[in-house]
C-alpha positions as CSV (number, residue, x, y, z in Angstrom):
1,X,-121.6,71.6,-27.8
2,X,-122.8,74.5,-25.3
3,X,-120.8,76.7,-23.4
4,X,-121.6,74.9,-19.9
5,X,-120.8,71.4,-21.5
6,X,-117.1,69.8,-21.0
7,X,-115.1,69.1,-23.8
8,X,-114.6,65.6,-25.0
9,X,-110.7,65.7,-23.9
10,X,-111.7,67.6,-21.0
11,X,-108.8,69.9,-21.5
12,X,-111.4,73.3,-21.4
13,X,-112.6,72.1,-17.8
14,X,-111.1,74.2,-14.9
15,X,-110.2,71.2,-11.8
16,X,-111.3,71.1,-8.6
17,X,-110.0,70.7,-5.2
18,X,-111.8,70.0,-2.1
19,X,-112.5,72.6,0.1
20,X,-113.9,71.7,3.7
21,X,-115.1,75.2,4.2
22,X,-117.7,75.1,1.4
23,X,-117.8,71.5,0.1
24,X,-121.5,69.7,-0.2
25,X,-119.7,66.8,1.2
26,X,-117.2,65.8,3.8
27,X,-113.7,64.0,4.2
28,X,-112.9,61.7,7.2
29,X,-109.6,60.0,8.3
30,X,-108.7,58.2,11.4
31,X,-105.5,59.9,13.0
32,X,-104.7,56.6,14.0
33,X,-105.5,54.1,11.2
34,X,-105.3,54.6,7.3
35,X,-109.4,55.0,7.4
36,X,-110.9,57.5,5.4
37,X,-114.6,58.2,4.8
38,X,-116.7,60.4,2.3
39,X,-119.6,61.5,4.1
40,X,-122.7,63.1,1.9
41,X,-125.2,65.7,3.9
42,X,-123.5,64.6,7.3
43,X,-124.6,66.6,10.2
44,X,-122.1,67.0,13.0
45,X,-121.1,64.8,15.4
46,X,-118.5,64.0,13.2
47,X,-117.9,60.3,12.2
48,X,-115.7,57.9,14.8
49,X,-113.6,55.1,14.1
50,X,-111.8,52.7,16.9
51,X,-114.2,55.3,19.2
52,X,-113.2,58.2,18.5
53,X,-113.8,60.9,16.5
54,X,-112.7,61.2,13.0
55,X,-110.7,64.4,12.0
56,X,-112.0,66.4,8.7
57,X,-109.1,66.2,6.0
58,X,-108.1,70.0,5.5
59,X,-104.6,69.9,4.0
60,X,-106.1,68.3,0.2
61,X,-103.3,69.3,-2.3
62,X,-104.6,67.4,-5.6
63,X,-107.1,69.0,-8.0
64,X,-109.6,66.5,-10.1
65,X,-111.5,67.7,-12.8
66,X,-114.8,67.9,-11.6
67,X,-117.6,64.8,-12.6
68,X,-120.3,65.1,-15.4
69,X,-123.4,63.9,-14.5
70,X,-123.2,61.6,-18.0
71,X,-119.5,60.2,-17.2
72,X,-120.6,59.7,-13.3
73,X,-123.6,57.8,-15.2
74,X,-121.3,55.7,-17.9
75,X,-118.8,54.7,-15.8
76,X,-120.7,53.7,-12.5
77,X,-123.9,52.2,-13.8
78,X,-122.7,51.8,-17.6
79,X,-125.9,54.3,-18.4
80,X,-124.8,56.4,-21.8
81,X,-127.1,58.7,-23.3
82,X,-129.4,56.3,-24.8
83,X,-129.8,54.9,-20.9
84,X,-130.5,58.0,-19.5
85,X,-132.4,59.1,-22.3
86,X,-134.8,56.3,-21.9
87,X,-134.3,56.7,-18.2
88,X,-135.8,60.6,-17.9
89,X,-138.4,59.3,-20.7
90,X,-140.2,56.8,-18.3
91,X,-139.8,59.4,-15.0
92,X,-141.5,62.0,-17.0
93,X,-144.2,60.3,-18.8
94,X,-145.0,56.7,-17.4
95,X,-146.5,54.6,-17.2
96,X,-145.4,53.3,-20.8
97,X,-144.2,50.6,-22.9
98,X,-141.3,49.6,-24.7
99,X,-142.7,51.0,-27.8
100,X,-144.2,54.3,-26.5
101,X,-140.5,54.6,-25.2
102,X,-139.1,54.0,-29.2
103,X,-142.0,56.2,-30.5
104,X,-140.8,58.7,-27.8
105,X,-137.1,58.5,-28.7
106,X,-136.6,57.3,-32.1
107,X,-134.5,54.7,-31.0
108,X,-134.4,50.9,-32.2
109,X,-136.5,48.9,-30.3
110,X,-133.6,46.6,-29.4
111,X,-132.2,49.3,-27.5
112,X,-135.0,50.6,-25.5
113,X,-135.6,47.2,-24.4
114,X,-131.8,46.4,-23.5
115,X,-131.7,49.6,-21.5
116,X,-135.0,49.6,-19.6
117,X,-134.1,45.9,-18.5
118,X,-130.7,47.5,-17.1
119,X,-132.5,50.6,-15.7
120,X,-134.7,47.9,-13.4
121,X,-132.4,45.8,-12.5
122,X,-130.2,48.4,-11.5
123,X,-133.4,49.9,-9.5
124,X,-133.8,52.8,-11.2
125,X,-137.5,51.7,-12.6
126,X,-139.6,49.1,-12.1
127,X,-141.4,47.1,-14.6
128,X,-145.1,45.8,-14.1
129,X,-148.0,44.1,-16.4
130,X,-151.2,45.9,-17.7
131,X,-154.1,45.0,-19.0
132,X,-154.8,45.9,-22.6
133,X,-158.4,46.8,-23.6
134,X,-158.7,44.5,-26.5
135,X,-157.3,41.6,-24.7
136,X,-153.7,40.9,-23.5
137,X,-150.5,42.4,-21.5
138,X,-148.7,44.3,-21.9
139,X,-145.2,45.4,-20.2
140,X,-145.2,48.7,-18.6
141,X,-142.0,50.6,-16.8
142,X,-142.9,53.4,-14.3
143,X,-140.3,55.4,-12.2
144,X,-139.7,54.0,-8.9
145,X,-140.1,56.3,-5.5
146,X,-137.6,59.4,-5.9
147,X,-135.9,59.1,-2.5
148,X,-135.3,55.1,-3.7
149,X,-133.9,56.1,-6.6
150,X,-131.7,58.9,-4.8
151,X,-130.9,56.2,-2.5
152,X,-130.3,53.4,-5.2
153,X,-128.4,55.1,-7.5
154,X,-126.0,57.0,-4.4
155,X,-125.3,53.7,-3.3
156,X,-124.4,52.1,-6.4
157,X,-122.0,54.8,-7.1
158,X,-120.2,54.3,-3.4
159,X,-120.1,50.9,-4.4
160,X,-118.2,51.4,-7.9
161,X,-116.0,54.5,-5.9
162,X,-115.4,51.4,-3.2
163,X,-114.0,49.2,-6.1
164,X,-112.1,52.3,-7.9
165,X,-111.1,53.2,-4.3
166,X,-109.5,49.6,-4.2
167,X,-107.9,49.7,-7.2
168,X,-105.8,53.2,-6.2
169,X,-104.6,51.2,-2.7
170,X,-103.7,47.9,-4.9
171,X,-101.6,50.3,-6.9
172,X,-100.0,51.9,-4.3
173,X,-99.3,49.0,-2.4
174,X,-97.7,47.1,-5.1
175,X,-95.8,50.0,-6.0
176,X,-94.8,50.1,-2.2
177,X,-93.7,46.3,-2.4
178,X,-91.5,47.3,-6.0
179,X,-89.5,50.1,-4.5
180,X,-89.2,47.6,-0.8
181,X,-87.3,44.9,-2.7
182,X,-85.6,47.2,-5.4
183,X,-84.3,49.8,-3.2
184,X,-81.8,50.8,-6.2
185,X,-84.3,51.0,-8.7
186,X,-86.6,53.7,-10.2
187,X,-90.0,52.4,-10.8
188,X,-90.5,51.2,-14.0
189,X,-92.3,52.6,-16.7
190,X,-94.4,49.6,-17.6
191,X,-95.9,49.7,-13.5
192,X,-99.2,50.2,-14.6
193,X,-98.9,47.2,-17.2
194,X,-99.2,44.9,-14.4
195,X,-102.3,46.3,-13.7
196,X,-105.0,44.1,-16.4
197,X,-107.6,45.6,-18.3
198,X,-111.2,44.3,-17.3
């Protein structure tokens, strides 16, 4: 492991906390609804809800630990290294085949194939038919258009924050409801057991 690369418990990795003075990115909220926003490369106006203008969030408190590319990659698009092995493979050599991709890589065919069917249908690359010289087709994947794929793959990941975005409210809401009707009561330490696994 290099110097620049987290740890696997992530326990060497200095957190974060969002800074509105030199962030890449934004923070919304509606003064008068419980709307907030991420905005990415957002020029001024800022954003409006119910008509009016949203207020930048300036008071964060809470550090994260900041996102690895390969997590980000995992957990949003289920891409480990393999995927984005295979991934960075066809963008910096297609157009090639399955088995140009193994040859590449060393990896089992199986997999190459599994993750370059995942890597087009998640939009990443697309997949076309050409013509072999001695007769026959042959499958070929190619990167698809880089602002696409910016697009594509920004998307899909406010899509899975969306859901994990979701997920934070349901908990807070049901814990809400808990401590409503059991004014008396701590929360319980088997809260997030009501949550299931997927």
């Amino acid at each position: 492991m290099s110097e620049n690369e987290p740890s696997q418990s992530g326990e060497d990795v200095d957190e974060v906390q969002y800074d509105p003075a030199s962030s890449r990115y934004d923070i919304f909220e509606c003064p008068d609804c419980d709307n907030v926003v991420l905005a990415l490369g957002r020029d001024e106006p800022p954003m409006s809800c119910h008509d009016e203008p949203m207020e930048r969030v300036t008071d964060v408190e809470m550090s994260v630990k900041p996102p690895d590319v390969r997590q980000v990659l995992l957990e949003a698009f289920g891409l480990p290294k393999a995927g984005l092995d295979i991934c960075l493979c066809v963008i910096g050599e297609g157009p090639v085949s399955a088995n140009e991709v193994a040859d590449s890589l060393g990896y089992d065919r199986s997999t190459i194939t599994r993750y370059l069917n995942k890597l087009v249908d998640l939009g990443l690359l697309r997949q076309s038919e050409l013509n072999r010289e001695g007769g026959g087709v042959v499958n070929v994947y190619h990167s698809v258009d880089l602002e696409r794929m910016r697009r594509e793959t920004l998307i899909g990941f406010y899509v899975w924050a969306g859901e994990a975005a979701t997920l934070i409210e349901e908990a807070n809401l049901t814990k809400q409801n808990y401590l409503e009707e059991n004014p008396d009561r701590e929360l319980p330490d088997v809260f997030w057991d009501s949550f299931p696994d997927e």
